[in-house]
C-alpha positions in Angstrom: 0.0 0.0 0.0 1.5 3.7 -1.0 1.3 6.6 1.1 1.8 9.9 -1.0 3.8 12.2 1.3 3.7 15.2 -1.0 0.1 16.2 0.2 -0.1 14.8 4.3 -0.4 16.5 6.7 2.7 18.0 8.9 2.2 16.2 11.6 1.5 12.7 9.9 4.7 13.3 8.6 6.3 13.3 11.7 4.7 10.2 12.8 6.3 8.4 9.5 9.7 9.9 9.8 9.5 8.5 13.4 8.6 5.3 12.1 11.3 5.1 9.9 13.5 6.5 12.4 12.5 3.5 15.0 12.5 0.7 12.1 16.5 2.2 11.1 17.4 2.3 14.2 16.0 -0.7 16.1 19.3 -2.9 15.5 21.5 0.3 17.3 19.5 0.6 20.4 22.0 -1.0 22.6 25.5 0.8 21.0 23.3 3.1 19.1 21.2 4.9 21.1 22.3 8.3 20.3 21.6 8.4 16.5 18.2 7.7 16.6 18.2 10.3 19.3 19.2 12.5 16.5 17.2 11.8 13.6 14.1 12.4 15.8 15.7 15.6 17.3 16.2 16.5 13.9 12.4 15.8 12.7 11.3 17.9 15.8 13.2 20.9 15.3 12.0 21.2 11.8 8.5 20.5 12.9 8.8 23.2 15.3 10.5 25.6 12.8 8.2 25.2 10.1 10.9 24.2 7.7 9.8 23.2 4.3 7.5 20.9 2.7 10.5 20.2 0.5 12.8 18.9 2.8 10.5 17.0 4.7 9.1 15.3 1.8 12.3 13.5 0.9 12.0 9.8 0.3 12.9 7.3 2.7 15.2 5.8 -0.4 17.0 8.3 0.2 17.8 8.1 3.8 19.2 4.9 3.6 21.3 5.6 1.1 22.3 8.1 3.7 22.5 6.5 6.6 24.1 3.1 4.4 27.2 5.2 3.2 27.6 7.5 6.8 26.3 6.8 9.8 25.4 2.6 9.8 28.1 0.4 9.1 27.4 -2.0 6.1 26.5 -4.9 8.1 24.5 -3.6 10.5 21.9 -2.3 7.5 19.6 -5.8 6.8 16.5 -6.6 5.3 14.1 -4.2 6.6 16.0 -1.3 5.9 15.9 -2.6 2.1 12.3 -2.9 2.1 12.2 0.9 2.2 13.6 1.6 -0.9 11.6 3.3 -3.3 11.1 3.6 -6.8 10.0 6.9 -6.6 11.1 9.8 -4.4 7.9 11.5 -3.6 6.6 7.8 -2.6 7.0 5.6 0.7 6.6 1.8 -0.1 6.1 -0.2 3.2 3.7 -3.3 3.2 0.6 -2.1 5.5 0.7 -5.5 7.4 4.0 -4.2 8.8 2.7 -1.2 10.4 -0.8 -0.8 10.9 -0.6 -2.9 14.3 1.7 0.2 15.2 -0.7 2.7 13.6 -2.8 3.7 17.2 0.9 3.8 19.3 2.2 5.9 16.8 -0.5 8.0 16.1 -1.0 8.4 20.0 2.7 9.3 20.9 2.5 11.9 17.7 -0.2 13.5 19.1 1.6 13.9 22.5 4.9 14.7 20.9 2.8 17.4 19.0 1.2 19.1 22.3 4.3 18.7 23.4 6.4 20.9 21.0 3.6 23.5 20.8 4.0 23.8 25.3 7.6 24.0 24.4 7.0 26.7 22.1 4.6 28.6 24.0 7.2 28.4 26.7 10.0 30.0 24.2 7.4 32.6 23.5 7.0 34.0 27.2 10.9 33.8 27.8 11.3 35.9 24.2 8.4 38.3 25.2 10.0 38.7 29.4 13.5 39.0 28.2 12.4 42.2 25.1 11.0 44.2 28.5 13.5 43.4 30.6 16.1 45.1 28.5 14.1 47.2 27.1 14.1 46.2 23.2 18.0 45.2 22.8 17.6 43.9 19.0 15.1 46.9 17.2 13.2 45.9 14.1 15.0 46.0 11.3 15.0 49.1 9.7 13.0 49.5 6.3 11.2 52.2 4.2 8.2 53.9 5.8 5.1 53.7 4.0 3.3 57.1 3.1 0.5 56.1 5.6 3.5 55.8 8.3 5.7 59.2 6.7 2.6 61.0 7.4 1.6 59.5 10.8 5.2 60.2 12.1 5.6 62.7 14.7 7.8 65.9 14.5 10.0 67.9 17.1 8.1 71.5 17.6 10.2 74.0 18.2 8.5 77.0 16.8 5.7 78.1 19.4 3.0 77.0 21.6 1.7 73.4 20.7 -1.9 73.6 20.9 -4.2 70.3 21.3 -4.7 69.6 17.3 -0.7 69.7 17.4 -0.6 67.4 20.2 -1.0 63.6 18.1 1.7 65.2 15.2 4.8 66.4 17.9 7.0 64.7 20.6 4.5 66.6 23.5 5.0 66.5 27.3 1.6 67.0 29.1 2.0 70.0 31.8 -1.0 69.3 33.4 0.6 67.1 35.8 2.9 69.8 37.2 0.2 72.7 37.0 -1.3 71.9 40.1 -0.3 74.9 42.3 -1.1 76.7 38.8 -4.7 75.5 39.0 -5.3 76.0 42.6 -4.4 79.5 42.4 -6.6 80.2 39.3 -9.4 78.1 41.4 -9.2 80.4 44.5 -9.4 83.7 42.4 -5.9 84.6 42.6 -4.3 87.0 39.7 -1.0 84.9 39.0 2.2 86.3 37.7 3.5 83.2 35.6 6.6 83.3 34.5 9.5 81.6 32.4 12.4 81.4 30.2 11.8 82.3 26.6 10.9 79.1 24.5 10.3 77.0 28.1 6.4 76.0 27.3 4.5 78.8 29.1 2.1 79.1 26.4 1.6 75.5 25.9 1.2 75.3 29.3 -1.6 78.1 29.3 -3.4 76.3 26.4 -3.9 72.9 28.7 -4.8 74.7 31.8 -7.6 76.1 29.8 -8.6 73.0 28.6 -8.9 71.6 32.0 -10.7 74.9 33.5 -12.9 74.9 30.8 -13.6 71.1 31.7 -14.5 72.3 35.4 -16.9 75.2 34.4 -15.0 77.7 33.7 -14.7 80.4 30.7 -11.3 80.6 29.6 -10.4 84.0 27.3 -6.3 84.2 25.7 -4.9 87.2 24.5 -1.3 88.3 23.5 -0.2 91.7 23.7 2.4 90.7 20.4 -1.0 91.7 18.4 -2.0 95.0 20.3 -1.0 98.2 19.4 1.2 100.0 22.2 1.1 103.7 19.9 -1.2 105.2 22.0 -3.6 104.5 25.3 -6.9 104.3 22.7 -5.5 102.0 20.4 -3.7 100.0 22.5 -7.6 99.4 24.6 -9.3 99.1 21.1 -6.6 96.7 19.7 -7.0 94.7 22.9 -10.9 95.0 22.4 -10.5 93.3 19.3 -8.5 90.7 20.3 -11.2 89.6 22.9 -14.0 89.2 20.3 -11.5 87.1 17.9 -11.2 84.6 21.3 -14.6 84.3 22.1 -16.9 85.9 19.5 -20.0 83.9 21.1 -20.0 85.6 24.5 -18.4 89.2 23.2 -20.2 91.4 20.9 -19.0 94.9 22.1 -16.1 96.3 20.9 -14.1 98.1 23.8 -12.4 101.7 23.4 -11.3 102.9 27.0 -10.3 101.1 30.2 -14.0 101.8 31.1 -15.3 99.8 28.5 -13.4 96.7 29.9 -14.5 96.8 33.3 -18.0 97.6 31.9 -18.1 94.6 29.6 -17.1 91.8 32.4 -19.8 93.8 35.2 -22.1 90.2 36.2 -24.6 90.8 34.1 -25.0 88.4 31.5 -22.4 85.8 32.2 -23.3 82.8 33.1 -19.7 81.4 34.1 -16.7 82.6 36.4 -14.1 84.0 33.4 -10.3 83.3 33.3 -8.6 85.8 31.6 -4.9 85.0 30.1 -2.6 87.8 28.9 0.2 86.3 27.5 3.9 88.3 26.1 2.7 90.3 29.2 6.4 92.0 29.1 5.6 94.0 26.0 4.1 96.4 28.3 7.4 97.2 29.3 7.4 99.2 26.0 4.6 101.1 26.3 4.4 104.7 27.5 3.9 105.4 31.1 0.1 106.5 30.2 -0.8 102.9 29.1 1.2 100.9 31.5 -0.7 103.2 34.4 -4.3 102.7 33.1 -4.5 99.0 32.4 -2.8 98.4 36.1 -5.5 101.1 37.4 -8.1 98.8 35.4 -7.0 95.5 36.8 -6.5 96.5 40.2 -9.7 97.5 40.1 -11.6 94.7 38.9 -9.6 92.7 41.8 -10.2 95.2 44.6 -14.1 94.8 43.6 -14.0 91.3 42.2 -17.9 90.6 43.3 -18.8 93.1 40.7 -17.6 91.5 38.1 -17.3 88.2 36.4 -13.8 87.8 35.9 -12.9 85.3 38.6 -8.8 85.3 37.7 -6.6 87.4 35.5 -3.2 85.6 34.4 -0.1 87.7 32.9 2.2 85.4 31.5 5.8 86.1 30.6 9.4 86.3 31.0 10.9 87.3 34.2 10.8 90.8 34.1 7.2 91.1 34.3 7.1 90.6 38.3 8.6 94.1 38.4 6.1 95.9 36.0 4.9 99.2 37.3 4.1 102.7 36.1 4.3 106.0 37.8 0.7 106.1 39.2 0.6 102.5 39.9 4.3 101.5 42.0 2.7 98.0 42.8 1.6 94.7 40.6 -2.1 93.6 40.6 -0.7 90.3 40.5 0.3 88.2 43.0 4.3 88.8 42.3 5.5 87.5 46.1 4.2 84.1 45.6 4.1 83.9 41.3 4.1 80.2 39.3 7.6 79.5 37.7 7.1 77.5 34.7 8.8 74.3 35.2 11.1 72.5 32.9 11.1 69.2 31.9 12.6 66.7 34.4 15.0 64.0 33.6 12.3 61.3 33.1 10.2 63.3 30.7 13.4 64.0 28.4 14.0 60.1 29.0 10.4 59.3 27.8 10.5 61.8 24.7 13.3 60.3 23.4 12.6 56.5 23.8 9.5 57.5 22.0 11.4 59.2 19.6 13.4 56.0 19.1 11.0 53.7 19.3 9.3 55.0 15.8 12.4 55.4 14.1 13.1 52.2 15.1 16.9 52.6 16.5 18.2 52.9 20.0 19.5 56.2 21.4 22.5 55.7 23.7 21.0 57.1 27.4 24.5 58.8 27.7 23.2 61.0 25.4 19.8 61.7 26.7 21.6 62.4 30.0 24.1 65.3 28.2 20.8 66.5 26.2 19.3 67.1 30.2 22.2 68.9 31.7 23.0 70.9 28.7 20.0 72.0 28.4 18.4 71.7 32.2 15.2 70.6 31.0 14.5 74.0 29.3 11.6 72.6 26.8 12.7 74.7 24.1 16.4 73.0 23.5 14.9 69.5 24.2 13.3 69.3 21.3 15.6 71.6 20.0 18.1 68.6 20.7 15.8 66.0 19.3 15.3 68.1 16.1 18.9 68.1 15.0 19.5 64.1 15.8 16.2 64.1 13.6 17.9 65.9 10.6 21.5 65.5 10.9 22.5 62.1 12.8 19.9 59.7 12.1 22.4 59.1 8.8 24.8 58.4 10.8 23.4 55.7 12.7 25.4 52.4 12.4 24.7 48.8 11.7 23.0 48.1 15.0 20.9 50.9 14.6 22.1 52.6 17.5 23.1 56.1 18.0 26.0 56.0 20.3 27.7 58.9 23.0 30.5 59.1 20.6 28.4 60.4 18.1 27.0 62.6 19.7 29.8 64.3 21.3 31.5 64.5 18.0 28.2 66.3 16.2 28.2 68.8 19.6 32.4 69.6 19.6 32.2 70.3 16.1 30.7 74.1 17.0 27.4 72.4 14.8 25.1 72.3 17.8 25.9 76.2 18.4 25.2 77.0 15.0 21.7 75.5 15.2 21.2 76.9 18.6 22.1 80.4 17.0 19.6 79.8 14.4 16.5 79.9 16.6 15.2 83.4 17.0 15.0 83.6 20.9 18.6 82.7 21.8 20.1 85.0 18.6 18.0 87.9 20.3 19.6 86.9 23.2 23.2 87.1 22.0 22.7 90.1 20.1 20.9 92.0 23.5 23.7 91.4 25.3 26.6 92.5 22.7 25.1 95.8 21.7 23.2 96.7 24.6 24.8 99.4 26.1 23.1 98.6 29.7 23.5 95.1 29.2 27.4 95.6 29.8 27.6 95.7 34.0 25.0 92.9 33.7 27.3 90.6 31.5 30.6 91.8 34.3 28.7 90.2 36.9 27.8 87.4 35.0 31.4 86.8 34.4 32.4 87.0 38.2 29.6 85.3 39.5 27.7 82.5 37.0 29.5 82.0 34.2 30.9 78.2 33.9 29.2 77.6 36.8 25.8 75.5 36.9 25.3 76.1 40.8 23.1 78.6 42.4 24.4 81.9 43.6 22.8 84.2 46.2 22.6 88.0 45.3 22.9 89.9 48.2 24.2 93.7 47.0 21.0 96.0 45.2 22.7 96.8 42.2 24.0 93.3 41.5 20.2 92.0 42.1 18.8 94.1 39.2 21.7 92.9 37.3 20.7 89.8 37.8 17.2 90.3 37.3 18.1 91.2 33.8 20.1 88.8 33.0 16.9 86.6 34.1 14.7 88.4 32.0 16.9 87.8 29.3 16.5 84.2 30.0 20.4 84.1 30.8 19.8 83.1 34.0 17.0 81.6 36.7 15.6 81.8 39.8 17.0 79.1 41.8 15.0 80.6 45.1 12.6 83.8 44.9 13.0 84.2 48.7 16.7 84.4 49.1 17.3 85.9 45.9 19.7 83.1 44.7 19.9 82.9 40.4 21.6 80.1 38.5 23.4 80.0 34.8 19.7 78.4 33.2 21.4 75.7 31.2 24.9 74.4 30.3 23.9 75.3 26.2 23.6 79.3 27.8 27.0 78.7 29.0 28.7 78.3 26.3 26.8 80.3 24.5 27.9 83.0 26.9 31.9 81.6 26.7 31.9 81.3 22.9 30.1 84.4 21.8 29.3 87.0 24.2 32.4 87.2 26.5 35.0 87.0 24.2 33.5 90.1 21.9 33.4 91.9 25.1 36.8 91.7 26.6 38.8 90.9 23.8 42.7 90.7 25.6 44.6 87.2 24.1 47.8 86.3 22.5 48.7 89.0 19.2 51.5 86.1 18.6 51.0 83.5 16.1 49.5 80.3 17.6 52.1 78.1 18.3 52.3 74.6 15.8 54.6 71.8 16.0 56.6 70.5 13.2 54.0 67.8 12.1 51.6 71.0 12.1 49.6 69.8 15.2 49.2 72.1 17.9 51.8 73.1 20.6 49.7 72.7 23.5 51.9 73.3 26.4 53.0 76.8 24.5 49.3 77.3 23.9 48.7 77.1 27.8 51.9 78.7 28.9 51.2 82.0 26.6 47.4 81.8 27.5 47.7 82.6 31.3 49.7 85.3 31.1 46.5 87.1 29.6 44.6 86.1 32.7 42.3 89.4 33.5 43.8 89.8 37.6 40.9 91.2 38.8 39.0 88.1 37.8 40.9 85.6 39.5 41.3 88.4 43.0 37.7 87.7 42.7 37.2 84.6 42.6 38.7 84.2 45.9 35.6 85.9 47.3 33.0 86.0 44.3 33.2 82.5 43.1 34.8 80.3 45.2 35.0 76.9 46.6 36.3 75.8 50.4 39.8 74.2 50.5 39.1 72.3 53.4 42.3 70.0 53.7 44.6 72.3 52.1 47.3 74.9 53.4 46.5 78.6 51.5 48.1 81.7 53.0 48.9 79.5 56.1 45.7 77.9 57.2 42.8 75.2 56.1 39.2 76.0 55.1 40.4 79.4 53.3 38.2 80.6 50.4 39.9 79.7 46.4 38.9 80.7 43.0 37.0 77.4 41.9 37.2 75.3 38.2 34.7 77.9 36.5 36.7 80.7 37.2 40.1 79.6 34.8 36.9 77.6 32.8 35.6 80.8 31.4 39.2 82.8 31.7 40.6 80.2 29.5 38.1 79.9 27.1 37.7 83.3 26.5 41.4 83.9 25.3 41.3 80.5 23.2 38.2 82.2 21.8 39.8 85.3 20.9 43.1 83.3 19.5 42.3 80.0 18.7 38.9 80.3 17.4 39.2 84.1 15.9 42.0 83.5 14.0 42.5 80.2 12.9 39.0 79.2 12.9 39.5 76.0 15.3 36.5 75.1 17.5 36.4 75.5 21.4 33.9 73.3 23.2 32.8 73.1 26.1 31.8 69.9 27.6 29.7 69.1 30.9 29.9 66.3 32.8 27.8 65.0 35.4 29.7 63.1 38.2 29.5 64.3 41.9 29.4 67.5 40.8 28.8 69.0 37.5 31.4 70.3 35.3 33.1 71.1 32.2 36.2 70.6 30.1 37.6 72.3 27.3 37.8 70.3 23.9 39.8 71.9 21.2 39.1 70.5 17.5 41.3 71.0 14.5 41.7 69.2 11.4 44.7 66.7 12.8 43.6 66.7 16.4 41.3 66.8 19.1 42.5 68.0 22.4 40.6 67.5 25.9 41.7 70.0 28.6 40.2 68.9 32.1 41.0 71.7 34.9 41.6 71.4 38.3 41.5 74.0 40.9 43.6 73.9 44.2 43.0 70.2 44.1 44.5 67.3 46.8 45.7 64.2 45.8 43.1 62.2 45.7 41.1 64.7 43.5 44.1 64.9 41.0 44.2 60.9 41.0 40.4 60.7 40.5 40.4 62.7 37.2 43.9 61.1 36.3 41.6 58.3 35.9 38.3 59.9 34.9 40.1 62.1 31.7 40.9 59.1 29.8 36.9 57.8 29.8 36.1 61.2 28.1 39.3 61.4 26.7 37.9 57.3 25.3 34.3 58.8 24.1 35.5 62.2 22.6 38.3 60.2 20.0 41.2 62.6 21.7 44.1 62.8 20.6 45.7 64.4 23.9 45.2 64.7 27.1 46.1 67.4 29.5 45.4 68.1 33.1 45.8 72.0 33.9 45.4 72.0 37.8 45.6 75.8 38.7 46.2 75.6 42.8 46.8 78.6 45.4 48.0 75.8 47.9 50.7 77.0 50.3 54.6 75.8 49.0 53.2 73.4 46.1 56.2 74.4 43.7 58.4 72.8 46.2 56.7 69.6 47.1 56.9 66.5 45.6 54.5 67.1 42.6 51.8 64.8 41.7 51.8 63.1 38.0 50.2 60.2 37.1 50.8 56.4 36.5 49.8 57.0 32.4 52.4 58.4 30.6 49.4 59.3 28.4 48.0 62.0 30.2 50.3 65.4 30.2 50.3 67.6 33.6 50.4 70.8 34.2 50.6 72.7 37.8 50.4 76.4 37.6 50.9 78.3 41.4 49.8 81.3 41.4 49.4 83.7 44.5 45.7 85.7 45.3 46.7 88.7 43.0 47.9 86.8 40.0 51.4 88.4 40.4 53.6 85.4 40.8 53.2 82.7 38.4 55.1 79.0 38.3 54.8 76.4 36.4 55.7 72.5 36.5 54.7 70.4 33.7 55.2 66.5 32.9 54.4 66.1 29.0 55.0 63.7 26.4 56.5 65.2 23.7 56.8 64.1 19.3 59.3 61.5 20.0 57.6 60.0 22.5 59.6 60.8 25.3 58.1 61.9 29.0 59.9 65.1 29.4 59.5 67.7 32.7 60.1 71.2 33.3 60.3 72.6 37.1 59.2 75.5 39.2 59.4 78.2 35.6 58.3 81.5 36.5 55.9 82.3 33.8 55.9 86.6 32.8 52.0 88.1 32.9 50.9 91.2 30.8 50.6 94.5 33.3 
């Protein structure tokens, strides 16, 4: 009796390849074992993997032939291994006699075998689905072309304005709700709220959802920004402001407004059905205004607060940069609003920047390195602006860059952002070229930007304002979106991101104070750059009065430490010879030969930066030290050479600058890589004695040292 193979089922199939497999291997079970063992391991793992028809519909023939010329020896092949031979290879001759007796057993134990395998796979399944969310999608789908459906579905990083709810489904969107609680609750209880923020941070966006969610509870929610009133005069800046009240809500205002009076008039009770929220965003532009209009939109809202019962507005919102906690006019010295206890917009926290950007990745369909989502968050502290900022250039320029694994790694990204290209797009965006561009030509802006070199600048850490003048200094530079409020009640302000930073070190700074180097820059014979000459030359443009400073301006506590004969004494910190430094490689390196100077943060116990120099040969990492003990300089001995590892450097240099009592004469610390070049520069509080002690590796490749050199400064 024939059995045609080419149309059975897959699982009777397995039941006659293990028939075969017993009737082959019956003589062999005693010295055997093992190959049957592996023809039926071999059936099951093709059952299980679904392998072709094809292969599994070879002819028994065939197998012997196999097994006759490999695995059996000759005389262990008899009889009943002949009787399988076939004439035909998509047949299988066996006499039904022989078999059917076996047909239930068989049929039985396939059935188990088959429930079996599919437990076993169900089992392979879990493990597979457990391990993916355990790490988090190690191996991403392989990467093909998006259909137009999915090219039109894909989301976008927003970084032009306020991202309103039809926006929300088409951009990378972090709901504020969740941290506009105190928001809300001051709205609820009828308070008039100053909120303010940075430029760019998400105040509007976060004005937009509040409204939503009022308007959910009851309320009537009314937006207006000043950007489209007319300041010329007091009656068109009421009428423009008229106008812009019917374009928000057209169903509940009919009345065109032409004086103060009119406002108050058109919000009296009468005919309003709900408590009113009113939002005034770009609230600052009043700041432009003559004294006239400033004076009788206070008088108005003062009024309408004073006598709230009178009127339906329940809550009046100015939103807006810093600066408009100190708006006043003449005739009205104090805010409506509630400017001792005002909402700071919030940036994004470290998880939300983690969950944009795994979202980011997960529909692109790669894996972004968390080293860089982590630099993206302290660059940019959360500011909402740069995120996405961030997340728009990896969008357009590195996603080509991507490698086989589909994985965008640190290296990467600290090459793109060392290059000067980050700046570049940074400079591109409106807010932060306006900001530059204040600050350089400003006339006022000038004292501001001196304290913001004594005080903030390479510095992430909060600083308390104590002196007048220095606190509306400060203020400015917080308007400006320079700097934050760290704490409104004991006036301390913070640089508000490490991108500001260098913004300030790159551009502002050096245009400012211009004093570097008039030499040539000094190159090496294989045209690489001379850094030890670099460094030697650069400090004796040091501005004094800086560094004097820093011993009481911006300073750290040298606790274990000898300066001027005792411990715990006050000494310039890193940021101080940071920002010096960078300034006169600025003006020199940068200016006129058109080499890049980065800064780049780290985040350890303490955030802070080194400088990475990038030319067309090299790329140099600088990591400074100030008044450091050993155990500090043997802890970035070790430390340089992992950034030194991510950022491709070339060389390495420690610069420690110390003020620690008779360091020239002590046994100086170097470290156990010859790698890593030293350099120790003593110096005393007034910058008048320099000395230097160096341990370098020079072109040959020999360690060379020079000791206790005086180094000349400029008067």
């Amino acid at each position: 009796m024939n059995f045609n193979l080419s149309k059975a089922p897959p699982k009777f199939m397995l039941f006659a390849f293990r028939v075969a497999s017993k009737v082959l291997c019956k003589p062999l079970l005693c010295n055997h074992h093992f190959c049957r063992n592996h023809v039926l391991r071999f059936v099951e793992i093709s059952y299980r993997d679904q392998i072709s028809h094809k292969i599994l519909q070879m002819s028994f023939s065939k197998i012997t032939q196999v097994f006759r010329r490999t695995v059996f020896p000759t005389h262990f092949v008899t009889r009943r291994v002949q009787c399988l031979q076939s004439p035909r290879p998509d047949l299988f001759h066996l006499p039904f006699s022989r078999t059917f007796k076996h047909w239930k057993e068989y049929k039985q134990e396939n059935e188990l075998m088959g429930n079996q395998l599919g437990e076993t796979r169900k089992q392979l399944e879990a493990k597979e689905k457990l391990l993916a969310v355990l790490v988090e999608v190690q191996q991403p789908e392989r990467k093909r072309k998006a259909t137009e459906e999915e090219k039109q579905n894909k989301r976008k990083w927003d970084t032009n304005g306020a991202i309103r709810k039809v926006q929300r489904d088409a951009t990378y969107f972090v709901d504020p709700l969740s941290s506009s609680g105190p928001l809300l609750n001051k709205i609820r209880n009828g308070e008039f709220v100053a909120l303010h923020g940075a430029r760019a941070s998400g105040k509007s966006t976060r004005v937009f959802r509040v409204m939503e969610q009022l308007e959910e509870e009851g309320y009537l929610c009314l937006y207006v920004t000043l950007e489209l009133v007319d300041i010329e005069s007091k009656e068109s800046f009421w009428s423009s402001f008229g106008k812009c009240l019917v374009r928000t809500a057209p169903h509940h205002i009919k009345k065109h407004i032409k004086f103060g009076g009119d406002f108050a008039d058109l919000f009296s009770t009468s005919g309003w059905k709900k408590k009113v929220v009113l939002f005034i965003d770009e609230f600052d532009i009043l700041y432009e205004a003559n004294d006239d209009i400033k004076s009788s939109f206070l008088k108005v809202v003062r009024g309408i607060k004073t006598r709230k019962e009178e009127f339906a507005i329940w809550s009046i919102n100015a939103v807006g940069p810093f600066s408009i906690l100190h708006l006043s006019s003449k005739k009205v010295t104090s805010s409506p609003f509630n400017i001792k206890e005002p909402f700071q917009n919030p940036n994004f926290t470290l998880e939300q920047v983690q969950i944009l950007f795994k979202e980011f990745a997960d529909e692109e369909r790669i894996i972004i390195d968390q080293e860089i989502v982590k630099d993206i968050y302290i660059r940019t502290n959360g500011h909402a602006g740069l995120v996405c900022l961030c997340g728009k250039v990896i969008s357009l320029h590195l996603m080509k860059k991507i490698d086989k694994s589909l994985t965008l790694d640190i290296s990467t990204w600290l090459d793109f952002t060392t290059s000067g290209s980050l700046e570049k797009v940074i400079l591109g965006y409106p807010t932060f070229r306006k900001m530059v561009d204040t600050l350089e030509t400003l006339d006022k802006a000038k004292p501001a930007v001196d304290l913001l070199r004594s005080s903030f600048i390479g510095f992430l850490g909060s600083v308390q304002i104590i002196n007048t003048r220095e606190m509306k200094l400060a203020e400015f530079l917080t308007a400006e979106g320079v700097l934050t409020v760290s704490n409104n009640i004991n006036n301390t302000f913070r640089m508000s991101s490490g991108f500001i930073d260098e913004l300030m070190r790159r551009r502002v700074i050096p245009d400012l104070y211009e004093s570097s180097p008039t030499s040539a820059v000094p190159i090496k014979d294989d045209d690489t750059l001379d850094i030890l000459n670099i460094l030697q030359t650069a400090i004796q443009f040091f501005d004094k009065t800086i560094i004097s400073n820093g011993f009481t301006k911006s300073f750290k506590i040298a606790r274990d430490l000898y300066v001027n004969g005792r411990k715990n004494r006050h000494v310039p910190r890193e940021s101080v010879y940071d920002a010096e430094l960078s300034r006169i490689l600025a003006n020199w390196l940068v200016k006129k030969c058109g080499f890049d100077v980065i800064g780049q943060w780290h985040l350890d116990e303490h955030t802070h930066s080194d400088i990475v120099i990038t030319t067309d040969r090299q790329k140099i990492v600088l990591e400074l030290l100030a008044t450091a003990t050993k155990k500090d300089l043997d802890e970035h001995f070790e430390r340089v050479l992992k950034y030194a590892e991510l950022l491709s450097a070339d060389d390495i240099w420690i610069v420690h600058f110390t003020c620690e009592d008779g360091y020239a004469t002590q046994k100086l610390q170097w470290p156990s890589n010859d790698r890593i070049n030293v350099i120790h520069f003593f110096h005393d509080q007034m910058l008048v004695n320099v000395l230097m002690n160096v341990r370098y590796l020079d072109s040959s490749g020999t360690i060379k040292y020079i000791t206790d050199q005086t180094i000349p400064l400029q008067s």
